[in-house]
C-alpha positions as CSV (number, residue, x, y, z in Angstrom):
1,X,62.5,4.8,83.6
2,X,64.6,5.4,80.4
3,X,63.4,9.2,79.7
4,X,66.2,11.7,79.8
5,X,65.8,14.8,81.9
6,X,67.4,17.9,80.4
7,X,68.7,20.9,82.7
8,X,70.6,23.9,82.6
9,X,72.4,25.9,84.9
10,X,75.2,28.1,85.8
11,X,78.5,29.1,87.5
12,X,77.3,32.8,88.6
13,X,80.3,35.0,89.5
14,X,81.4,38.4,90.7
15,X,84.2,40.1,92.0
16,X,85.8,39.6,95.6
17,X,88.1,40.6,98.1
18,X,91.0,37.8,96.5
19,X,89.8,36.8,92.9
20,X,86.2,35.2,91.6
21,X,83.3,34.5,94.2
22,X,80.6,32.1,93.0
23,X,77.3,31.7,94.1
24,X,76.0,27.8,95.3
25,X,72.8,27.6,97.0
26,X,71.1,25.4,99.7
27,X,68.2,23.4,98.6
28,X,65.8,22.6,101.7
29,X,64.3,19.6,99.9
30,X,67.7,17.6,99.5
31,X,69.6,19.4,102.1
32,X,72.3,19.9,100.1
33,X,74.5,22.6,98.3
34,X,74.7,22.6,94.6
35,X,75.0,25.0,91.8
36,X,71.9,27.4,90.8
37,X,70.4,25.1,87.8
38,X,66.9,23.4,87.0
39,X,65.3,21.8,84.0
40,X,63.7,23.1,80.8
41,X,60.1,24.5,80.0
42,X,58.4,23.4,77.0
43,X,59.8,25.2,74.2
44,X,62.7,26.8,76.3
45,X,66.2,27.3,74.9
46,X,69.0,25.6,77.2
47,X,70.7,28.8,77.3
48,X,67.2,30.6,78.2
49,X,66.3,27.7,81.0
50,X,70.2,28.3,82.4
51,X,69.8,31.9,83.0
52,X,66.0,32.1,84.2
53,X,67.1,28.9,86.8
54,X,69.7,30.8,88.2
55,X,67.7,33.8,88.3
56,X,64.8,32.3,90.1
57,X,67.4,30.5,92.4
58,X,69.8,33.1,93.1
59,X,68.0,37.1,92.4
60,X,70.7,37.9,90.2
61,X,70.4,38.2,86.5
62,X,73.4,35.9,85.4
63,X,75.3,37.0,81.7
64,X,76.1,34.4,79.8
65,X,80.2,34.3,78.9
66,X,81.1,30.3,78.1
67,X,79.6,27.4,77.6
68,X,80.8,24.9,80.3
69,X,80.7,20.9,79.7
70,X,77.8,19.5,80.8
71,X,77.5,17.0,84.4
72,X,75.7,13.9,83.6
73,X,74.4,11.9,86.5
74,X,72.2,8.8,87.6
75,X,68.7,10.0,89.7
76,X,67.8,8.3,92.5
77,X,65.1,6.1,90.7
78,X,67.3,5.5,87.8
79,X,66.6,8.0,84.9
80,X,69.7,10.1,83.2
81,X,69.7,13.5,83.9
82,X,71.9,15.9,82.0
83,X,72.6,19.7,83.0
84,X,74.1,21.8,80.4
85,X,76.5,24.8,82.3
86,X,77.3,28.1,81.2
87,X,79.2,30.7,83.3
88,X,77.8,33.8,83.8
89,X,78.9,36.8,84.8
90,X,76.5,38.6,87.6
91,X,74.5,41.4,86.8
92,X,71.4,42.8,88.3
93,X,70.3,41.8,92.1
94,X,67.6,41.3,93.8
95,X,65.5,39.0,96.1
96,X,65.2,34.8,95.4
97,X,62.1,34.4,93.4
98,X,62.2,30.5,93.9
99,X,62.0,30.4,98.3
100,X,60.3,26.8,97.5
101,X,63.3,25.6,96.1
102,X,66.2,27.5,97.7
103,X,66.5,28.7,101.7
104,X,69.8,30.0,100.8
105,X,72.5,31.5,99.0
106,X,76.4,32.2,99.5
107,X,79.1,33.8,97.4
108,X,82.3,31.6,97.9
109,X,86.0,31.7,96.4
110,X,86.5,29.3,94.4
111,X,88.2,26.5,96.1
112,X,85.7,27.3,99.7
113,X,82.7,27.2,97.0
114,X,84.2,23.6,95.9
115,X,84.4,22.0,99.1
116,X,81.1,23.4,100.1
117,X,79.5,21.9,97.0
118,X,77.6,18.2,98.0
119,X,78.3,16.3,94.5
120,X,81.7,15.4,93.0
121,X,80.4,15.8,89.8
122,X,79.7,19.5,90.0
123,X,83.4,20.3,91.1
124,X,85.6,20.2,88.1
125,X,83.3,23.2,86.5
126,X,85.0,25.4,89.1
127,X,89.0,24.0,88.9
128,X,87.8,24.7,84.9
129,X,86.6,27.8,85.8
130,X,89.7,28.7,88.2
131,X,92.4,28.0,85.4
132,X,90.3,30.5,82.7
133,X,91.7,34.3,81.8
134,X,89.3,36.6,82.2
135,X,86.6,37.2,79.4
136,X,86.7,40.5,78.1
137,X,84.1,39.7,75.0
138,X,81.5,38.1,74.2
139,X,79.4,37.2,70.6
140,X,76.9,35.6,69.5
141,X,76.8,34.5,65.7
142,X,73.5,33.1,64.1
143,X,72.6,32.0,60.6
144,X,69.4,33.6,59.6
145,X,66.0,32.4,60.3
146,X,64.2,30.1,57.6
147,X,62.9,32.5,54.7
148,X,61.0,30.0,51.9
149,X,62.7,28.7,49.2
150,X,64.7,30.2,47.1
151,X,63.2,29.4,43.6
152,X,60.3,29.7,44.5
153,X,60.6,33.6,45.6
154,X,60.4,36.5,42.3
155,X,61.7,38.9,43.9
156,X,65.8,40.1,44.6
157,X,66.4,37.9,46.7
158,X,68.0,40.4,49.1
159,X,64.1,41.1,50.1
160,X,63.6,37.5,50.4
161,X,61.6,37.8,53.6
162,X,61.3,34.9,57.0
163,X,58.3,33.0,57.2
164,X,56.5,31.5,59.6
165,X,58.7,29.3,60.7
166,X,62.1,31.5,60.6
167,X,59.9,33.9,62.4
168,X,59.2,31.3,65.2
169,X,62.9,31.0,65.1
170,X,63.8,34.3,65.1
171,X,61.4,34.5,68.5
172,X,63.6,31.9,69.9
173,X,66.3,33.2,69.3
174,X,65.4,36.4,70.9
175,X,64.2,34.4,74.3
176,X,67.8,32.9,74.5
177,X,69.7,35.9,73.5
178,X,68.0,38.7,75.3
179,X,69.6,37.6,78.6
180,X,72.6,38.0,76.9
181,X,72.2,41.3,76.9
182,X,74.0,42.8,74.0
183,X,75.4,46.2,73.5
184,X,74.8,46.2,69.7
185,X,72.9,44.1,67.1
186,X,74.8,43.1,63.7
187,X,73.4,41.9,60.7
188,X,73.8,41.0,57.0
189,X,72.3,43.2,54.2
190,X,69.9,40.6,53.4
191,X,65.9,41.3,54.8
192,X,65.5,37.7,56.1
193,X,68.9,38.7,58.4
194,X,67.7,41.9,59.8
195,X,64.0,39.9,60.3
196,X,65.8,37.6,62.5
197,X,67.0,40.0,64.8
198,X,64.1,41.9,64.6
199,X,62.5,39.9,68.2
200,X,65.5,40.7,69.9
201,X,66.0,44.3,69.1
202,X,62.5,44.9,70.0
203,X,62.7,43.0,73.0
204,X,66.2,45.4,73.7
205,X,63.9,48.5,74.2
206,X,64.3,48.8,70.2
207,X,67.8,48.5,69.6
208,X,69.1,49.2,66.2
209,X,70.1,47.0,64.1
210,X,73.3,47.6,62.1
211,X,73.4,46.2,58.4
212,X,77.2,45.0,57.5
213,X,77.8,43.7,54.3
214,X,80.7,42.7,56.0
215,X,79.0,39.1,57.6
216,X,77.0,38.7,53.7
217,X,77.7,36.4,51.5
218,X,79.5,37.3,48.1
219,X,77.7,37.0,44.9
220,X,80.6,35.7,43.5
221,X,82.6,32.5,45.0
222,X,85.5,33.6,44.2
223,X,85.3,36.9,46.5
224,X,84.5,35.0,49.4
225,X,88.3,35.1,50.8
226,X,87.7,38.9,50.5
227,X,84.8,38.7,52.5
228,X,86.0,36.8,55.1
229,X,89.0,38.9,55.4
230,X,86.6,41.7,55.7
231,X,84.5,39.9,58.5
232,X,87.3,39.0,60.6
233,X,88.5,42.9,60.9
234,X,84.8,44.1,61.8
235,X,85.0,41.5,64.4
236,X,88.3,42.6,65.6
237,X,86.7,46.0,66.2
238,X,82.9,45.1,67.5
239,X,84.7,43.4,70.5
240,X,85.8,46.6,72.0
241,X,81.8,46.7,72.1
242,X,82.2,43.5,74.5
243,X,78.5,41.5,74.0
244,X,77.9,41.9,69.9
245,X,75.2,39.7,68.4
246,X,75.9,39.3,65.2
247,X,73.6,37.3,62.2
248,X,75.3,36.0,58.5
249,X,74.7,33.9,56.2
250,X,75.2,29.7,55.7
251,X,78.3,30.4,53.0
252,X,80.1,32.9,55.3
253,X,79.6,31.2,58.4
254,X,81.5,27.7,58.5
255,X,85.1,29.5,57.0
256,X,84.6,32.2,59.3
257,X,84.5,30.2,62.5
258,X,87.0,27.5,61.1
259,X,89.6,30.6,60.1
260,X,88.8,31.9,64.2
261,X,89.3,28.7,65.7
262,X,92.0,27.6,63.4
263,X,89.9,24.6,62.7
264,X,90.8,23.0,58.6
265,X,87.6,21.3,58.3
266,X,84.7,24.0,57.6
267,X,82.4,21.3,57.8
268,X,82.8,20.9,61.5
269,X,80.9,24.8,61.4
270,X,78.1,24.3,59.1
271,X,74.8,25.7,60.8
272,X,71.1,25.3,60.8
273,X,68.7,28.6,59.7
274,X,67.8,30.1,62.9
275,X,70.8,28.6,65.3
276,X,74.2,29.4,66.2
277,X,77.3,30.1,68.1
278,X,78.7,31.4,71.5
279,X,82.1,32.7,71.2
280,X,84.4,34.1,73.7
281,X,87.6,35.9,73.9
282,X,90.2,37.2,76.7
283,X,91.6,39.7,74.8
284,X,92.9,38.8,71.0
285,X,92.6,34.9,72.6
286,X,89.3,33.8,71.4
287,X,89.1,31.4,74.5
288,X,85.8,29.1,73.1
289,X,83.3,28.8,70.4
290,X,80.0,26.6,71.1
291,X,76.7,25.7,69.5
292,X,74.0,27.8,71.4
């Protein structure tokens, strides 16, 4: 009775007549209203099982823009469960995959969409949601996939390729980031950087991949203020693209987010090969950054 169950989910929005509508749905099983969410498949991304839940809930193809907190709750026979939020903008439409689960749907303003919700516990996402600007871009920043070891490989190590296991990571990462749906693919000089996106521009009808020493790290320590001087102009400019993914390196990454966030500890930013960050801006305001 102890085991944890893990979900995902997502506050779907769109335009309307006075401000934001967001979708809730009815669920014929628990007669109730809730937000579009559902839990994991093996080997499934939370931000991947968020956007396929609502999808299969809902027939719309929900763009991910925030990472929300998560709503933690006692079941009914006494296990945890945990649902991790994101909101999403809506995109594509179509009918409800998932009739099993859900009877209906309805787009709500935000304080109707509230009171029509059945738990409590759901209801602060949208008062959070109700006091944001809006998002005008979105990134998505990951450290390169695993590539060997270092001292073990002969070559430059600017040809230092993934292996196996970067390039299961670098699948993963393509499964989470696809629904994303970027406008443009950024990476570091590097091979193993381009390798990561690789997945993901293939699974983007072959999108190319941009190489920017900008998001590389310096062969010299003492350039690296340069660099990151350098890496916070080209991200100035790539959000006038609006959804960028972007990939860089372990040494550039933890002072670049800590100089966007205005964070002192770097530390706080230091990321795994093959994972990263969500971050979101309304306008020059960069309104979030969160582990994906």
């Amino acid at each position: 009775m102890s085991h944890r169950v893990q979900a995902a989910g997502g506050v779907l929005h769109r335009p309307g007549a006075n401000g934001i509508e967001v979708c809730v749905v009815h669920r014929p099983r628990y007669d109730d209203w809730s937000l579009p969410k559902g839990t994991f498949k093996a080997d499934e991304s939370a931000l991947a099982a968020a956007v396929r839940e609502v999808a299969e809930e809902t027939g719309v193809s929900g763009m991910p823009e925030l990472r929300l907190p998560e709503v933690a709750y006692t079941l009914p026979d006494g296990r945890s469960k945990t649902v991790q939020f994101w909101l999403m903008r809506a995109g594509d439409t179509g009918p409800v995959p998932d009739t099993d689960e859900v009877d209906d749907i309805a787009w709500l303003p935000l304080p109707v969409a509230a009171e029509r919700l059945t738990y409590p516990d759901e209801r602060p996402l949208l008062d959070l949601v109700a006091g944001l600007p809006p998002v005008t871009a979105v990134m998505a920043m990951v450290r390169h996939a695993h590539a060997g070891e270092r001292k073990k490989w002969a070559g430059p190590d600017r040809l230092r390729p993934i292996d196996p296991r970067g390039q299961r990571e670098a699948e993963l990462i393509a499964d989470a980031l696809a629904t994303f749906r970027p406008r443009r693919l950024v990476a570091a000089p590097p091979l193993r950087c381009k390798q990561t996106l690789d997945p993901l521009a293939k699974a983007l009808d072959d999108m190319p991949i941009v190489l920017d020493a900008a998001f590389a790290e310096p062969s010299e320590v003492a350039d690296l203020e340069e660099r990151l001087t350098m890496a916070t102009a080209r991200l100035d400019r790539l959000r006038s693209d609006g959804r960028v993914v972007v990939c860089s390196q372990g040494k550039v990454m933890p002072p670049l987010l800590a100089q966007l966030t205005g964070t002192e500890d770097a530390e706080d930013f230091k990321t795994p090969k093959g994972e990263g960050w969500l971050l979101t801006w309304s306008g020059e305001r960069l309104l979030d950054a969160s582990r994906l």
